[in-house]
N, C-alpha and C positions, 0 to 999 in steps of 0.2 A: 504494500500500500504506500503512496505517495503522497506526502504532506509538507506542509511548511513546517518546519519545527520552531522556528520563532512564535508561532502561535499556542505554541504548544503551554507557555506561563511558567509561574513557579511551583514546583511539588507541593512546595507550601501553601496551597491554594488548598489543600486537602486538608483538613484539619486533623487527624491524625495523626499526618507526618508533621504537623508543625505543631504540635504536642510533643513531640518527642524531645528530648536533650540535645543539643548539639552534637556529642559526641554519637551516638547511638543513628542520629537522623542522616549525619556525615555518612556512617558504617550505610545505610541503607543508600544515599544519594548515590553512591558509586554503581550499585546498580537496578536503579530504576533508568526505566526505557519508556519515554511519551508516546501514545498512542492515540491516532485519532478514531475516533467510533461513528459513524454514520448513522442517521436514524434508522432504528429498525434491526441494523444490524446484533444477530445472534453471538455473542462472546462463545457459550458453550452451549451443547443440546443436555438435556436432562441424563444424567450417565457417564455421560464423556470425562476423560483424562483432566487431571486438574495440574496442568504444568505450570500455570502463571494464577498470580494473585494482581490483581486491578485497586491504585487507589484513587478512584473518579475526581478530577479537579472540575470541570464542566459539564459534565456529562451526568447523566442519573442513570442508574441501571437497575431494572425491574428482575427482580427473582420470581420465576414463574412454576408454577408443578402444573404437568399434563396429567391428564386422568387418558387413561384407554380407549375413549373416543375423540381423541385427538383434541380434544375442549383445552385449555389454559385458564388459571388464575395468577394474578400478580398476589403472594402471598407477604411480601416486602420489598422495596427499593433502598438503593443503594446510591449516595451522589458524596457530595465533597466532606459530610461526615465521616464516612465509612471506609469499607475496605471491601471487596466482593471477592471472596475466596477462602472464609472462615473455617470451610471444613478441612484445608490443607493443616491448619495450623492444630485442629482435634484429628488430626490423626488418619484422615481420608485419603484415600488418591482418587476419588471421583467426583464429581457434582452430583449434588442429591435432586437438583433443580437444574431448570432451563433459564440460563441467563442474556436477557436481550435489552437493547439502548432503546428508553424512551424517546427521546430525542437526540441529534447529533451534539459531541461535543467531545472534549477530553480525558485523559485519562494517564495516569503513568502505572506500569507495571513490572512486577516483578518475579523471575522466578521462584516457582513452590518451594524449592530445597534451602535455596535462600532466606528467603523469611522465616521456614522451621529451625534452621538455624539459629538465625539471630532471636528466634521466640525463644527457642532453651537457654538461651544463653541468662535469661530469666532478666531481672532491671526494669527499667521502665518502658521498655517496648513490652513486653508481657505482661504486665501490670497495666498496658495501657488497653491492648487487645482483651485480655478479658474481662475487662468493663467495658469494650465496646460488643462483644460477642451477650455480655449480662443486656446491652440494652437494645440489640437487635431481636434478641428475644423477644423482650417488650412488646416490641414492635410489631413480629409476628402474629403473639400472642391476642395483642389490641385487634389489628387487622380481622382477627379469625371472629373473636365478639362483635364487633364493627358490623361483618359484612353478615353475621347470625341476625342482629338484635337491630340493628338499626335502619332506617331510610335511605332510599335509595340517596337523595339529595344531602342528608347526613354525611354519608358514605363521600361522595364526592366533593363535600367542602373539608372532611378531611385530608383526602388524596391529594386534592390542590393546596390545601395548608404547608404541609409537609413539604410538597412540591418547592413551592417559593420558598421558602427556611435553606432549599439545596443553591437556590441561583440567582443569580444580581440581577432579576427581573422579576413585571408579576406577569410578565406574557409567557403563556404555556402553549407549546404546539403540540394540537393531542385530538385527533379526530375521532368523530364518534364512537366509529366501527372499533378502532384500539383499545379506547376508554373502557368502551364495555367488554370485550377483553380480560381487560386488566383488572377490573372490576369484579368480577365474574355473574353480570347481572346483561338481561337482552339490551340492545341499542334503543330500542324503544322506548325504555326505561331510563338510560341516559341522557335521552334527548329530551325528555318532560322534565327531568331533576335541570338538565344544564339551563331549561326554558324558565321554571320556578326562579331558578337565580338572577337570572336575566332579567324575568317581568318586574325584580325586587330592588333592580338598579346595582346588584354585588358585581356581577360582571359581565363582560362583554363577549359573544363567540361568533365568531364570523370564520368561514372555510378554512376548519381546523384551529384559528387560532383562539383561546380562551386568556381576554385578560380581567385579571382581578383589580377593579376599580374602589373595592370597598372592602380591605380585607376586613377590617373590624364587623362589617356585617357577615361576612361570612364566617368569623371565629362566633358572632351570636348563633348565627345558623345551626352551626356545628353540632354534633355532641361531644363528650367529653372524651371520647378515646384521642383527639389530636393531643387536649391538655395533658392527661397522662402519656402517651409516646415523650412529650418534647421536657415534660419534668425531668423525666426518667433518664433521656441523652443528658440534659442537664445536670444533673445531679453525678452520675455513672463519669462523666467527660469533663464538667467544670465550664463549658465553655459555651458561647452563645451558638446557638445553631445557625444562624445567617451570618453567612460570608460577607466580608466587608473588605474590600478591595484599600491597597493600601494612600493610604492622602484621607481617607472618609470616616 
C-alpha cells in the first residue's frame, strides 16, 4: 500500500502510547510502522493469525463477531484510546473477532512478538494495558446491555458519543446500511432513530454524512451506558478521552 507518510502524525496521537514513560514509549517507537487504513477496509477476518497489534491514531476500528449466517455485530471499537490486538498480549495467536475501519484514517503498528515482549517485561506498559484491557471490557460489556435493554435511538446516541470522544471532529461518515450493521438492528430502524434526532435539531445526516450539532442534547438523549463506558476509561487511564491536538 502507498501513502504519504508525513501524514501519517505523531504515535503520540494515540493515547496509550503517550501514557507510557519515555523510556519504555522510546523501546516501542523503534518499532512501530504507520499504516494507512481505508474505509471499510478489513485489518483481520474473525480466526485469522494475529501477527500485528494496531495502535489507531485517526482511525476507529470496529470489533465485529459473525454468527453463521454471515450476519455481523460491532461488539466494541477501537480509535486513538486503545490498542486493537489485546488477545496477542493474553496469550492468543488468533483473533477471536472480525476487525474492520469504520472510516478511513490512521494507525501505527506493531509486531505480536514484540509487544509480548515488552508486556512481560512487566513496568508501566503492562500496568498500563491491563487497565486498558479492564476497561475494554467495560465496554463490551455496556454494549451487550445497550443493545439488550435499550432504544434503538439510545443505542445510536451512544455509538456517536463514543465516536466523537475518538476524533477532532463531530462529523461522522457512516451510512445507513453500515450503521445498522454495526448496530446489529435493520436499517429501517436506523433511519427513524437517525430521523428522531434530526426532527430534534441534535444532528444533521445528509449522504452518509452524520454531524452532531448539539452534543449536549444528544448526551440528554442518551442512556447511561455512554456515562459508565467513559467513567470507567477514565478512571482505569486517568486521562481525558478526546484528543486534543497540540497549540489547543
Amino acid at each position: 500500500m502507498s501513502f504519504d507518510i508525513s501524514l501519517a502524525g505523531d504515535s503520540r496521537q494515540n493515547r496509550l502510547l503517550a501514557a507510557l514513560p519515555d523510556g519504555e514509549w522510546l523501546r516501542l517507537h523503534r518499532h512501530l510502522e504507520p499504516i494507512e487504513i481505508p474505509l471499510g477496509e478489513t485489518l483481520r477476518e474473525q480466526g485469522s493469525q494475529l501477527s500485528y497489534a494496531y495502535f489507531p491514531t485517526t482511525s476507529i476500528i470496529s470489533l465485529l463477531h459473525a454468527t453463521a449466517d454471515g450476519t455481523s455485530t460491532e461488539i466494541a471499537a477501537v480509535g486513538n484510546e486503545g490498542l486493537v490486538g489485546v488477545a496477542l498480549i493474553l496469550g492468543s495467536e488468533m483473533t477471536p473477532r472480525r476487525e474492520v475501519a469504520q472510516g478511513k484514517g490512521w494507525a501505527f503498528r506493531i509486531k505480536g512478538a514484540i509487544l509480548k515482549e515488552e508486556f512481560l517485561r512487566g513496568g508501566g506498559i503492562q500496568r498500563l494495558l491491563l487497565r486498558y484491557i479492564q476497561a475494554l471490557l467495560t465496554l463490551v460489556e455496556q454494549t451487550a446491555v445497550c443493545n439488550r435493554q435499550h432504544r434503538i435511538h439510545q443505542q445510536l446516541c451512544r455509538w456517536l458519543l463514543l465516536n466523537l470522544d475518538r476524533i477532532a471532529s463531530a462529523e461522522l461518515i457512516m451510512t445507513h446500511e453500515l450503521l445498522s450493521k454495526l448496530l446489529g438492528v435493520r436499517r429501517e430502524g436506523v433511519t427513524e432513530a437517525a430521523r428522531k434526532l434530526q426532527l430534534a435539531g441534535l444532528i444533521t445526516y445528509n449522504r452518509g454524512r452524520i454531524t452532531v450539532i448539539d452534543r449536549a442534547g444528544v448526551e440528554a438523549w442518551c442512556c447511561e451506558c455512554y456515562g459508565v463506558v467513559r467513567r470507567e476509561y477514565d478512571r482505569l487511564l486517568c486521562r481525558n478521552l478526546t484528543y486534543r491536538p497540540k497549540g489547543h
